[in-house]
C-alpha positions as CSV (number, residue, x, y, z in Angstrom):
1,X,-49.8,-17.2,19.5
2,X,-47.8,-17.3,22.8
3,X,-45.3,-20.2,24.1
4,X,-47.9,-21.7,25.9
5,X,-50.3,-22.3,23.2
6,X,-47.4,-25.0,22.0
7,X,-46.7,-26.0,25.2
8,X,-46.2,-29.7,26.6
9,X,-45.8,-29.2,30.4
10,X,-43.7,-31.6,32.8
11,X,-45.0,-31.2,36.4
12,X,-42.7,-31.6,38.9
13,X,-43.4,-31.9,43.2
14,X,-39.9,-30.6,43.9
15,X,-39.5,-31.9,48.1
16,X,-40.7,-35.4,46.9
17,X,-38.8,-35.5,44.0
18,X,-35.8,-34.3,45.2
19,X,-36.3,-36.3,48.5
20,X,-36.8,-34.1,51.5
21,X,-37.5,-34.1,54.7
22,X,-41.6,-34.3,55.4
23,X,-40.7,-31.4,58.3
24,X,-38.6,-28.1,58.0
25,X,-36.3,-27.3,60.6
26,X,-35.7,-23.7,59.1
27,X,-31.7,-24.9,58.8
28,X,-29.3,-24.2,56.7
29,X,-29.7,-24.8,53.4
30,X,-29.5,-28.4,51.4
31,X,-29.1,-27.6,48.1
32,X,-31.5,-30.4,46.9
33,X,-32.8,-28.5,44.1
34,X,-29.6,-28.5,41.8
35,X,-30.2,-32.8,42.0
36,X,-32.9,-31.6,39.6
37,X,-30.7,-30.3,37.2
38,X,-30.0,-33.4,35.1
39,X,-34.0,-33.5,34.9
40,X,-33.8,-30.7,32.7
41,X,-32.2,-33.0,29.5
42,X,-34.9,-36.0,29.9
43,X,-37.8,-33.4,29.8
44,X,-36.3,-32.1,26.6
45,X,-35.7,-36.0,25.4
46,X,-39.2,-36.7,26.1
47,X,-40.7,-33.8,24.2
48,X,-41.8,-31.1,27.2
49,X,-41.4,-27.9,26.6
50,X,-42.3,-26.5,30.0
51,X,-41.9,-27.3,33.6
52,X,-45.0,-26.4,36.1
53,X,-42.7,-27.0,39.3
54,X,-44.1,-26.0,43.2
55,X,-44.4,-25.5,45.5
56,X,-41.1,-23.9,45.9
57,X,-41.3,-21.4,48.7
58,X,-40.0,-21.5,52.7
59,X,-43.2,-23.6,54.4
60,X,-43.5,-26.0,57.1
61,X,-44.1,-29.1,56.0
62,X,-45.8,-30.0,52.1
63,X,-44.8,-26.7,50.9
64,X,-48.3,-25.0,51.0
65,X,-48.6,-24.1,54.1
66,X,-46.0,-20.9,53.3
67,X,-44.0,-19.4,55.9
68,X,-42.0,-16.8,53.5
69,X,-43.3,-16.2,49.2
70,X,-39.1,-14.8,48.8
71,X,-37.2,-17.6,50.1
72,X,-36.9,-20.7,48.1
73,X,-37.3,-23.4,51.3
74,X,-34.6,-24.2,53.1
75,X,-35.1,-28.2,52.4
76,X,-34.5,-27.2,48.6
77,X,-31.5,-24.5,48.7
78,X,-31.6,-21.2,48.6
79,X,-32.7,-18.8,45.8
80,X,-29.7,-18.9,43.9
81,X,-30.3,-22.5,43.4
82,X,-33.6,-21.5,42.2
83,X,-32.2,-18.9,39.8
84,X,-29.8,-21.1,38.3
85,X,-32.4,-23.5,38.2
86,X,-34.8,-21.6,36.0
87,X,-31.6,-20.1,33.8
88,X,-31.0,-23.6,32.8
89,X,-34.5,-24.7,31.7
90,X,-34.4,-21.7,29.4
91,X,-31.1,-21.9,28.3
92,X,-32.9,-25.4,26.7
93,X,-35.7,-23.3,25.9
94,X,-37.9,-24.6,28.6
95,X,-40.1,-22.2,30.0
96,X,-41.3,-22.3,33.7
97,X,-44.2,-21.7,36.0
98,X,-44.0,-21.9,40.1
99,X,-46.6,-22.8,42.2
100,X,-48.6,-19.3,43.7
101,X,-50.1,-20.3,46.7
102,X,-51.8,-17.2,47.8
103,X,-55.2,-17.8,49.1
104,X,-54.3,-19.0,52.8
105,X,-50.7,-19.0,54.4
106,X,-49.0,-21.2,56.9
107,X,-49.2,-20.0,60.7
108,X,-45.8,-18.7,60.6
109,X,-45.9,-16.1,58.2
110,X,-44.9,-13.3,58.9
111,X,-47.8,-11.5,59.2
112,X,-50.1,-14.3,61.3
113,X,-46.9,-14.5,63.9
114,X,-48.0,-10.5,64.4
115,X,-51.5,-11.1,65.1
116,X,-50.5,-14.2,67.9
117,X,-48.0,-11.6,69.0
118,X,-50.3,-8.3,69.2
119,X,-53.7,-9.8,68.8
120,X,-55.9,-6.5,68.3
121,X,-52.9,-4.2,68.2
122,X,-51.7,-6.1,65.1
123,X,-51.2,-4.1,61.9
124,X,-51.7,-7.7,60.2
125,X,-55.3,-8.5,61.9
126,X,-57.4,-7.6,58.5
127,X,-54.8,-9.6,56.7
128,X,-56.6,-12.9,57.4
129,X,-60.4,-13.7,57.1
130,X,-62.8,-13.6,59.8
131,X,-60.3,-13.2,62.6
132,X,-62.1,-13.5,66.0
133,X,-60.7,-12.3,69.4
134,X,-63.5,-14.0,71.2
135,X,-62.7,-17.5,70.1
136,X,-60.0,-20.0,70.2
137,X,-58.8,-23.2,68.4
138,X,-57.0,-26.4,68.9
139,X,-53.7,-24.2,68.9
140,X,-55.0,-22.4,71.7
141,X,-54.2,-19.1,70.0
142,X,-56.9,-17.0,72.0
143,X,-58.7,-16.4,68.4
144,X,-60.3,-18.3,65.9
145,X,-59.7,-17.5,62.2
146,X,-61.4,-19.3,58.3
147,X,-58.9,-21.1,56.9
148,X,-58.8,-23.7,54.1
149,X,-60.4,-27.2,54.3
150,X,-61.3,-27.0,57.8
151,X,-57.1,-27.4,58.5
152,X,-56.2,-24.3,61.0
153,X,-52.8,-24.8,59.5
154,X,-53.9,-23.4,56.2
155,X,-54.7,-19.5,57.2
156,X,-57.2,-17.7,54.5
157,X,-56.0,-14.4,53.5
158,X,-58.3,-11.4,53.2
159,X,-57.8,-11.1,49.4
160,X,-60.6,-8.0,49.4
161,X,-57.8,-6.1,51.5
162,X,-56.4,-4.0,49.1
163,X,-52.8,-4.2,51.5
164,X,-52.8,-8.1,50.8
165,X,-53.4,-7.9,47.5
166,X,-50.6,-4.9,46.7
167,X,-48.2,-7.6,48.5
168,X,-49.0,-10.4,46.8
169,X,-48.8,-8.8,43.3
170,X,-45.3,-7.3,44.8
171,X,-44.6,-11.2,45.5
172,X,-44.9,-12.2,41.7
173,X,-43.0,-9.1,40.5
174,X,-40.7,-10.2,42.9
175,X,-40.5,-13.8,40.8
176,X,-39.9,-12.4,37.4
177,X,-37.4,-9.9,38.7
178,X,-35.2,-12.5,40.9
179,X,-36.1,-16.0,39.1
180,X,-37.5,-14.8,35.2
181,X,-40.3,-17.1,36.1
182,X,-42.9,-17.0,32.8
183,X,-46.0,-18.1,34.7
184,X,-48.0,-19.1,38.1
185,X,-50.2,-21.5,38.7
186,X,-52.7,-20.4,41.0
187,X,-53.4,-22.9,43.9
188,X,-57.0,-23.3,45.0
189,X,-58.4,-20.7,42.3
190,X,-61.4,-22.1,42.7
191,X,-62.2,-20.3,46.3
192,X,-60.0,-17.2,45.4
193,X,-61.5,-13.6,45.1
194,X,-62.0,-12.9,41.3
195,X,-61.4,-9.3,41.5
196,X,-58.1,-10.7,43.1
197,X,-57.4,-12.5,40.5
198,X,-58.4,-9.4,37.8
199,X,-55.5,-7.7,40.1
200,X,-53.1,-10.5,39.3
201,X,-53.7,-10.8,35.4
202,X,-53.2,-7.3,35.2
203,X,-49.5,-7.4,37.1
204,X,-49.5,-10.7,34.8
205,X,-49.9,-8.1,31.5
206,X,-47.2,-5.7,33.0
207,X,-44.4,-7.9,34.2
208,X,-43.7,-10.1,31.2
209,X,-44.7,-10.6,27.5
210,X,-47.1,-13.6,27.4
211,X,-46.6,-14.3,31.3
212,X,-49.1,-17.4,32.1
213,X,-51.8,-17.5,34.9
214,X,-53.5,-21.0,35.4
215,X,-55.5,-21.7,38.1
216,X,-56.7,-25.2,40.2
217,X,-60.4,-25.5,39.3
218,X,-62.0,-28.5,40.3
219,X,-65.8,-28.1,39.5
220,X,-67.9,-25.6,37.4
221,X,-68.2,-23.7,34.2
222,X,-64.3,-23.1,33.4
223,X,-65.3,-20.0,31.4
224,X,-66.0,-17.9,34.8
225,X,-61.8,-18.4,35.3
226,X,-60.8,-18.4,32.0
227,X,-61.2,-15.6,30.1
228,X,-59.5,-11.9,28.7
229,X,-59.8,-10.4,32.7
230,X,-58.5,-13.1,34.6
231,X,-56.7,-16.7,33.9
232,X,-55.6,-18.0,30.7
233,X,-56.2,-21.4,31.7
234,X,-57.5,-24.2,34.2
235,X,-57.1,-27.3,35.6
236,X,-59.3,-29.8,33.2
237,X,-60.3,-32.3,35.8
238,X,-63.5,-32.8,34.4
239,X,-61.3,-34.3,31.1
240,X,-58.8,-36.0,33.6
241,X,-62.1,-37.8,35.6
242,X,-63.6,-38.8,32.0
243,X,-59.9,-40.5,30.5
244,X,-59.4,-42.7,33.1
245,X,-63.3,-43.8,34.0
246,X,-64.2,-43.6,29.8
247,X,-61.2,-46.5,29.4
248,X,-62.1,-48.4,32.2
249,X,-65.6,-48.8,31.9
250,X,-65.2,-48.5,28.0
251,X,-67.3,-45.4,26.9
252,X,-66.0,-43.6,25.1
253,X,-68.8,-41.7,25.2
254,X,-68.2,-40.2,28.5
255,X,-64.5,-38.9,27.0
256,X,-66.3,-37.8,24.1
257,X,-69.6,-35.9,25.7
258,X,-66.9,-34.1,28.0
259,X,-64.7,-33.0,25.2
260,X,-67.9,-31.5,23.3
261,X,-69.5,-29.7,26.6
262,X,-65.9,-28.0,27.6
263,X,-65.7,-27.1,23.4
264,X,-69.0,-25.5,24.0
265,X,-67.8,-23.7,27.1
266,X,-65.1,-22.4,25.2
267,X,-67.6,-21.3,22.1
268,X,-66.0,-23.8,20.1
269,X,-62.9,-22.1,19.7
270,X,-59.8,-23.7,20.8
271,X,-57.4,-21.0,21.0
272,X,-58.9,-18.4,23.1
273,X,-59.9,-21.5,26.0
274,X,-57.4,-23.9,26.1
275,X,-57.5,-25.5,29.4
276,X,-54.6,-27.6,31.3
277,X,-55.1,-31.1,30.7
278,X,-53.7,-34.0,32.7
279,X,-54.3,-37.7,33.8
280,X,-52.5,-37.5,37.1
281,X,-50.6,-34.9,39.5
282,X,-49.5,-34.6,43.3
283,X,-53.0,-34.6,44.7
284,X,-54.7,-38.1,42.6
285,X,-53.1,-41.4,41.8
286,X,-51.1,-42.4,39.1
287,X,-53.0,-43.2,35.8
288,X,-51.2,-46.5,35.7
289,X,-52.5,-47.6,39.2
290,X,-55.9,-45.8,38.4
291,X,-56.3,-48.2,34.8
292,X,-57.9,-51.8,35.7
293,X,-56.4,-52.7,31.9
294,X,-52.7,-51.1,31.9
295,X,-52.6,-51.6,28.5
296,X,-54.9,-48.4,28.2
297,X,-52.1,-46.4,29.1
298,X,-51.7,-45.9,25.4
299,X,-55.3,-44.9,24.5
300,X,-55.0,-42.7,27.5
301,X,-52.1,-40.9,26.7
302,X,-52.8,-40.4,23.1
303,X,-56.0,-38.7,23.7
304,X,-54.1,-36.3,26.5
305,X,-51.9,-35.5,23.6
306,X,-54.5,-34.7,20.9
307,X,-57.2,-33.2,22.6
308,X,-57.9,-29.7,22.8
309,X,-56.0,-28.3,25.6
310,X,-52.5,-27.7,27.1
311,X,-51.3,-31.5,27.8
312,X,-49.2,-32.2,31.1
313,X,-47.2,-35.0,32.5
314,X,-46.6,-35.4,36.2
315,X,-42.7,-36.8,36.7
316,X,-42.5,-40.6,36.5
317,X,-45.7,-41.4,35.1
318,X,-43.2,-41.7,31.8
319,X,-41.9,-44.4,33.4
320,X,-45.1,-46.4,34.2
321,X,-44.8,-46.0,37.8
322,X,-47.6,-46.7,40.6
323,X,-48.7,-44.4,43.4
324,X,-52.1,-45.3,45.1
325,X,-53.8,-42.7,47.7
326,X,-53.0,-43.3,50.9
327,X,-56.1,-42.6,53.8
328,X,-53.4,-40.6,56.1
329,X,-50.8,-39.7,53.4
330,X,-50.0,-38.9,49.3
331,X,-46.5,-39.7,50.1
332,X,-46.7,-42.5,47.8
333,X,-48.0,-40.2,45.2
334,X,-44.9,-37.4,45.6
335,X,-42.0,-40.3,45.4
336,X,-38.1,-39.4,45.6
337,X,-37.0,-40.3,42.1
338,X,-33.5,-40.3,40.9
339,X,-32.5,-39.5,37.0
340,X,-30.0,-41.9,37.1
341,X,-32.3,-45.4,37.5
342,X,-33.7,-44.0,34.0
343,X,-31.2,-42.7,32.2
344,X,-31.9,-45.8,29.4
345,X,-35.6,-45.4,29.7
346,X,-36.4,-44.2,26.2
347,X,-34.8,-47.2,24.6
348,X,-35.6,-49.5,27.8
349,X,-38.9,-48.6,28.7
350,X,-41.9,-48.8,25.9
351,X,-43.9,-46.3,28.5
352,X,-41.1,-43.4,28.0
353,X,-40.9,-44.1,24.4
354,X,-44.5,-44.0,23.6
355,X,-44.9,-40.3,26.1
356,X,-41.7,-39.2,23.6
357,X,-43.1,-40.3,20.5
358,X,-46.1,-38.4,21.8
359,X,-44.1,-35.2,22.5
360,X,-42.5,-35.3,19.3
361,X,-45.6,-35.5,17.5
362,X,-47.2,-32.5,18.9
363,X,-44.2,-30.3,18.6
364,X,-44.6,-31.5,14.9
365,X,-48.0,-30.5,14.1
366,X,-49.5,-27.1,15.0
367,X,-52.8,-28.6,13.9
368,X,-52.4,-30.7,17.8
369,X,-51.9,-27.0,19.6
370,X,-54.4,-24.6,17.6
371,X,-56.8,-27.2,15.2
372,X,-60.4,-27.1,15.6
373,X,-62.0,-30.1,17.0
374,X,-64.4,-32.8,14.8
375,X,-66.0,-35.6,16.0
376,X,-65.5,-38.8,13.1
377,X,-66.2,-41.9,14.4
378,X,-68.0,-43.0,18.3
379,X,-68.5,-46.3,19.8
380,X,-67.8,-47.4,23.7
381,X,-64.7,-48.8,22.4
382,X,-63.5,-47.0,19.7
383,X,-63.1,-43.2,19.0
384,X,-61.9,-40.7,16.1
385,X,-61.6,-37.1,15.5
386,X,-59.7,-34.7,13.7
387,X,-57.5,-31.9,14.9
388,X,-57.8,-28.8,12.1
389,X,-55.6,-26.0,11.1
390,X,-54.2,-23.7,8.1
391,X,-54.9,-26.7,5.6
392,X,-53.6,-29.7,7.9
393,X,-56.1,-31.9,9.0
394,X,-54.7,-34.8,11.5
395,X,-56.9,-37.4,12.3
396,X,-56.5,-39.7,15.8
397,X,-57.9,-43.2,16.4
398,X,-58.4,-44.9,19.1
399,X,-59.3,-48.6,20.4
400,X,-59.6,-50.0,24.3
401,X,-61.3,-52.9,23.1
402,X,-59.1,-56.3,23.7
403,X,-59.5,-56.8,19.9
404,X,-58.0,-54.6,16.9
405,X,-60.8,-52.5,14.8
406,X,-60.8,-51.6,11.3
407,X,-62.2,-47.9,11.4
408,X,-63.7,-45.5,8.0
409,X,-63.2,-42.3,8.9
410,X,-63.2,-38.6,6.7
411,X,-59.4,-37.2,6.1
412,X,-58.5,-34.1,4.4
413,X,-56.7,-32.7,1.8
414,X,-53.6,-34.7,1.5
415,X,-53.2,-37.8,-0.6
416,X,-51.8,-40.0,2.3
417,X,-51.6,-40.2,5.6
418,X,-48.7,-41.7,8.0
419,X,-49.0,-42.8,11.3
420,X,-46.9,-41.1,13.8
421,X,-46.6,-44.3,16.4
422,X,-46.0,-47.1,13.8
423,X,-44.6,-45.3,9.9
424,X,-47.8,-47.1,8.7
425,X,-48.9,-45.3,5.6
426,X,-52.4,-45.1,4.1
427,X,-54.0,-43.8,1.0
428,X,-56.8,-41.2,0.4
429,X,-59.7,-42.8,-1.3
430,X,-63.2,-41.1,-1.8
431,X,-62.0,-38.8,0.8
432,X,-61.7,-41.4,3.7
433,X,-58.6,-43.5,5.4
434,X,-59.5,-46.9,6.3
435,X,-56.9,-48.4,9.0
436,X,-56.5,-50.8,10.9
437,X,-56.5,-50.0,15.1
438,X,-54.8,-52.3,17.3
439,X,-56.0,-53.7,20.3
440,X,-55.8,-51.4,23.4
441,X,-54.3,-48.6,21.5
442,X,-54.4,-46.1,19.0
443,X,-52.8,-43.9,16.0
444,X,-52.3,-40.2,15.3
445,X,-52.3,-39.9,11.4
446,X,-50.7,-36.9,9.6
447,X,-51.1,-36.2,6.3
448,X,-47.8,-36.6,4.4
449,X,-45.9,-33.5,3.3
450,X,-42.5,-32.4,2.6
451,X,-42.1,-31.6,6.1
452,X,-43.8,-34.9,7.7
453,X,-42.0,-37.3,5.0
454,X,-38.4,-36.1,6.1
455,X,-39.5,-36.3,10.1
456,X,-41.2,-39.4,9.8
457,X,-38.8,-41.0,7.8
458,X,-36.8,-42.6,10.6
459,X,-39.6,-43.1,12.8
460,X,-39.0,-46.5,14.8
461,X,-42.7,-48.1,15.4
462,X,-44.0,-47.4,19.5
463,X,-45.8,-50.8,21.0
464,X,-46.1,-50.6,24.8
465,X,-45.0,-53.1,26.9
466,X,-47.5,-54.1,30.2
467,X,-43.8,-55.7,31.9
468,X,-41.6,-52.4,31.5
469,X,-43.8,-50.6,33.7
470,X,-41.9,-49.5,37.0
471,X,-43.5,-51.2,40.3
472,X,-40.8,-50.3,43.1
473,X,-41.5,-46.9,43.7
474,X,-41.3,-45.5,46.9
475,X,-43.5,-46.5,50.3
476,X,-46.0,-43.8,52.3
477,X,-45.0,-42.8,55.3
478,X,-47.8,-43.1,58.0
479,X,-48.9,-40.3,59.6
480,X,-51.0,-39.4,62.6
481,X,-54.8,-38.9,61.6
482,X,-54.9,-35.9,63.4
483,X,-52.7,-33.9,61.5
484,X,-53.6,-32.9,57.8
485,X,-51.3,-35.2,55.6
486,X,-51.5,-33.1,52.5
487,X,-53.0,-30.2,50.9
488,X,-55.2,-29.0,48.1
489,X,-57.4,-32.8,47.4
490,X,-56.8,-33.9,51.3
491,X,-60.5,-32.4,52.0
492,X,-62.2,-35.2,51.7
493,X,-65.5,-33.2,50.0
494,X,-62.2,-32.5,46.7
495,X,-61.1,-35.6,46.8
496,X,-64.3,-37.8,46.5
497,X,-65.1,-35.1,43.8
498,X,-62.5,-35.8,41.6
499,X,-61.4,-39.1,42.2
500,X,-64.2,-41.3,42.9
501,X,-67.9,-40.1,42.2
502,X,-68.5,-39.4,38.8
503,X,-69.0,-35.6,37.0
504,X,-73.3,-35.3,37.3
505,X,-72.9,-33.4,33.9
506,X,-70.7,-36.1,32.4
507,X,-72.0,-39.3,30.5
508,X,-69.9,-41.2,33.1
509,X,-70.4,-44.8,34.6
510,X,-68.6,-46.0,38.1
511,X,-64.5,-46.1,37.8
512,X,-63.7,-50.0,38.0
513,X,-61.7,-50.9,41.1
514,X,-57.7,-51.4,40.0
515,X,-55.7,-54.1,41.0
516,X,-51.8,-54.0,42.0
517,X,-49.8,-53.6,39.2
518,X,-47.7,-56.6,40.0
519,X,-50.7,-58.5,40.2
520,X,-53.3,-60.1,37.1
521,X,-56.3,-58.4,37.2
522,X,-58.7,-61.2,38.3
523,X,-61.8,-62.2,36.4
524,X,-65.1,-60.7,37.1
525,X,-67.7,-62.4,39.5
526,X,-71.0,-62.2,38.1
527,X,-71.9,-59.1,41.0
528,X,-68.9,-57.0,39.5
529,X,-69.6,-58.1,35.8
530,X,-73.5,-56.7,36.8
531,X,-71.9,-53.3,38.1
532,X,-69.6,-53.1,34.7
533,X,-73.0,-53.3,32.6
534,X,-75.0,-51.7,34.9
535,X,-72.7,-48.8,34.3
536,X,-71.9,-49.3,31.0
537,X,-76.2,-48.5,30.4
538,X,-75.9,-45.6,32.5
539,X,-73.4,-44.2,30.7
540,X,-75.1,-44.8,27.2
541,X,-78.4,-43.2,29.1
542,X,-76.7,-40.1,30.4
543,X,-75.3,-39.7,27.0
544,X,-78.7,-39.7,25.3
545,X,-79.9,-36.7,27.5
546,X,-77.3,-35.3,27.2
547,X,-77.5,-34.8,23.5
548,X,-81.1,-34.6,24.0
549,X,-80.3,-31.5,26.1
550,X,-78.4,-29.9,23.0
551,X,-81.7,-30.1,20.8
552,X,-84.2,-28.5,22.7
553,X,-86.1,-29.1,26.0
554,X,-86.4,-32.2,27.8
555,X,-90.1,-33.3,29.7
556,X,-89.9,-36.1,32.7
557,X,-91.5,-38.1,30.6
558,X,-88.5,-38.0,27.5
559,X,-85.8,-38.5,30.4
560,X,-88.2,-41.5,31.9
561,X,-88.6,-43.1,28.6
562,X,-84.3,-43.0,27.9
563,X,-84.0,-44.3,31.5
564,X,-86.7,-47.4,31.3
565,X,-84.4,-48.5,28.3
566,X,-82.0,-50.9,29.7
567,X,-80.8,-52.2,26.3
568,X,-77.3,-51.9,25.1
569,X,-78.2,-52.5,21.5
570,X,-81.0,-50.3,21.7
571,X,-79.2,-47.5,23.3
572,X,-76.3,-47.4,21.0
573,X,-79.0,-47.6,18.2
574,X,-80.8,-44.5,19.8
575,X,-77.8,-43.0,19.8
576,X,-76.8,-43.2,16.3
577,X,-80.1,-42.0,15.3
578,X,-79.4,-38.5,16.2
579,X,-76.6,-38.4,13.7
């Protein structure tokens, strides 16, 4: 067991959050980092445990196109800022991961200002990928180079040169010595070398006990990253594409497909591949702008919280706040927040009380961090499981249906059950619970102990709010279409990905359009009501395959007969038949 199997991560964009400038003039220093510091208490009040904060390091303009890996960037501070920074998250025994952007550079670093300096005659000209004396780009450099996303700002390092990679793995000795960083997570992992990465875990091993390597996956079988010779753990976006798109077209059974095929991945064991979950970050939009009913934000987050994984929460989405892709900019996305506007937010706000209630309840139960996983109870609307470990069996329920649900499901061992969000208290009987799920939400019910009785004894009920939901949050900047507003999801191939066209291996239907938060969500004309069922019976047929898939081969003729059915009733009856 390591501190990150336990770990509830707070992810931080430090130059939007701490509101700098979109350009660096390489200046003195502006401490902006140390406004961050009152962060530090509201993480802990909230239940996080760890801060994935980045990127950190001197760059040009959105911090991933890096100029220098050892100098905290000048629109930050400097890096005693950033070592007083990470001394006071553990001093509240908060551990903390940077940002490692090491697969491309910015133009100029160090070693690319050689090369545009010495062109052949450069020691550095290996350094960088596919450097080419005889071409030339819009830079008018006299050579052409790869880089990342088709953005010649974004230079792709050579990670087969064995000089790169001794510098880089110098780099995150370099962290731990001057910062006592305990992790990185790995930007772009997906197109990095793996036997650079094999290089990395093993400086990983050496330079710290239990030092964490994630990497940003997008696509794929997550087992090729994660595993004993390279990463501990991913990004999950296939689970972040199913919460949002599984409440707003509600199936369920796209969330709950996903969940078994990344169990599978993992061989069904949930504490050797635990991947990062999440509902938003920097790079997609806020999962309150992103859910047509914001009443799901509690279904949502209750699921991020009891799934298998390694749940994270990007700043201010405690707060309910929007922040909608921009075509030219994610400035709206990376918002200038300050601590003070909250500071009564957990009594104020029913969105930070419900995420805090939610930390709180995971720190509480080790069965949430290393439990297997069980499937109880499926519908589109509703959804159980249990979470198992050492004897404690916690079981989670929830409803996005506009209407509460009385739900049967198996318990364990214990005698009663509590629920974590409301007190509630249910009996054992025949060896199931039967509760009651409210409308557009959900429970996590433990069984009661010494331990649970005495830390659920004060436990004020959590009922969320639509109206305490922050809407003023901070307006994108325009920017000229010719210059690459952000990185890692700017690509437009990443972004359409993730965000809009659903997984082809997930029982998913179309994401419903969202409406303004400050705006009712208007009734459906009879095309969009068509595109919500005609979805909805996608979903239910992807779903049969896919199980279909689990039990043996499937002929044309089996997947033709699942897709001529275009009955609801039928499908979900189909569906229960394989149980």
């Amino acid at each position: 067991m390591a501190w990150y199997d336990e770990a509830i991560f707070y992810h931080i964009y430090p130059l939007g959050l701490a509101g700098a400038p979109k350009e660096n003039a390489y200046g003195e220093p502006e401490h902006r980092l140390n406004t961050l510091l009152p962060w530090i208490d509201h993480i802990k009040n909230i239940g996080c445990n760890a801060i994935y904060i980045g990127p950190l390091f001197e760059s040009v303009g959105h911090g991933y196109e890096t100029t220098d890996y050892k100098k905290l960037d000048s629109r930050l501070g400097d890096n005693e800022d950033l070592k007083n920074f990470v001394a006071a998250c553990h001093k509240k025994e908060v551990r903390v991961i940077f940002d490692g952007v090491f697969n491309h550079t910015g133009r100029d670093f160090f070693a690319f200002k050689d090369i545009r300096e010495k062109r052949e005659g450069s020691q550095y000209k290996d350094w960088y990928c596919n450097v080419n004396f005889w071409g030339n780009n819009e830079y008018n450099d006299g050579f052409s180079y790869d880089n990342w996303g088709g953005y010649n700002l974004l230079v792709k390092l050579n990670q087969r040169n064995p000089a790169v990679k001794d510098y880089i793995c110098d780099v995150i000795r370099f962290w731990v010595s001057e910062f006592d960083v305990d992790g990185i997570r790995l930007d772009a992992a997906d197109v990095l070398d793996f036997d650079f990465m094999k290089a990395l875990r093993h400086v990983a091993n050496e330079v710290k006990p239990d030092f964490w390597l994630m990497g940003e996956v997008i696509h794929g079988d997550y087992s090729r990253w994660v595993n004993e010779g390279t990463l501990h753990s991913v990004t999950n976006y296939q689970l972040h594409k199913a919460l949002y798109s599984g409440n707003n077209d509600h199936n369920f059974f796209e969330i709950a497909h996903t969940v078994k095929r990344l169990y599978e991945m993992g061989s069904n064991n949930p504490n050797s591949f635990k991947l990062y979950n999440f509902v938003d970050n920097h790079d997609v939009e806020r999962i309150y702008t992103k859910l047509s009913n914001k009443a799901h934000f509690t279904p949502v987050h209750i699921l991020l919280y009891t799934l298998p994984g390694i749940p994270s929460l990007y700043y201010g989405s405690e707060f309910g706040i929007e922040g909608r892709k921009e075509k030219f900019s994610d400035d709206s996305l990376r918002p200038a927040l300050n601590i003070d506007d909250y500071k009564n937010a957990l009594t104020d706000n029913s969105f930070t009380a419900l995420i805090a209630a939610l930390g709180r309840t995971r720190q509480q139960s080790k069965a949430l961090s290393y439990g297997d996983y069980r499937e109880l109870k499926l519908t589109n609307r509703q959804y159980a499981f249990s979470r198992s470990f050492e004897g404690e069996s916690v079981v989670v329920t929830v409803n996005n249906d506009d209407s509460d649900f009385t739900m049967t499901v198996p318990a364990g061992n214990a005698a009663t059950y509590v629920g974590a969000l409301s007190g509630q208290q249910v009996r054992v009987e025949n060896g199931n619970i039967c509760v009651n799920v409210k409308a557009n939400s959900g429970e996590i019910w433990l069984p009661v102990t010494d331990r649970t009785a005495d830390q659920l004894s004060d436990v004020t009920p959590v009922e969320l709010h639509v109206e305490d939901a922050v809407k003023n949050t901070a307006a994108p900047a325009v920017e000229k279409a010719s210059e690459p507003a952000s990185h890692d999801k700017t690509a437009a191939a990443r972004d359409t990905d993730t965000d809009t066209v659903p997984d082809s291996t997930s029982a998913a239907a179309p994401a419903a359009e969202t409406a303004p938060a400050d705006t009712a969500v208007p009734a459906k004309t009879p095309e969009t009501s068509g595109d919500f069922e005609r979805g909805k019976i996608a979903g239910l047929q992807e779903a049969i395959i896919a199980i279909m898939e689990k039990n043996g081969p499937v002929t044309d003729q089996m997947r033709k007969d699942v897709t001529d059915n275009v009955y609801h009733d039928s499908l979900i009856n189909w569906i229960k038949s394989f149980r």
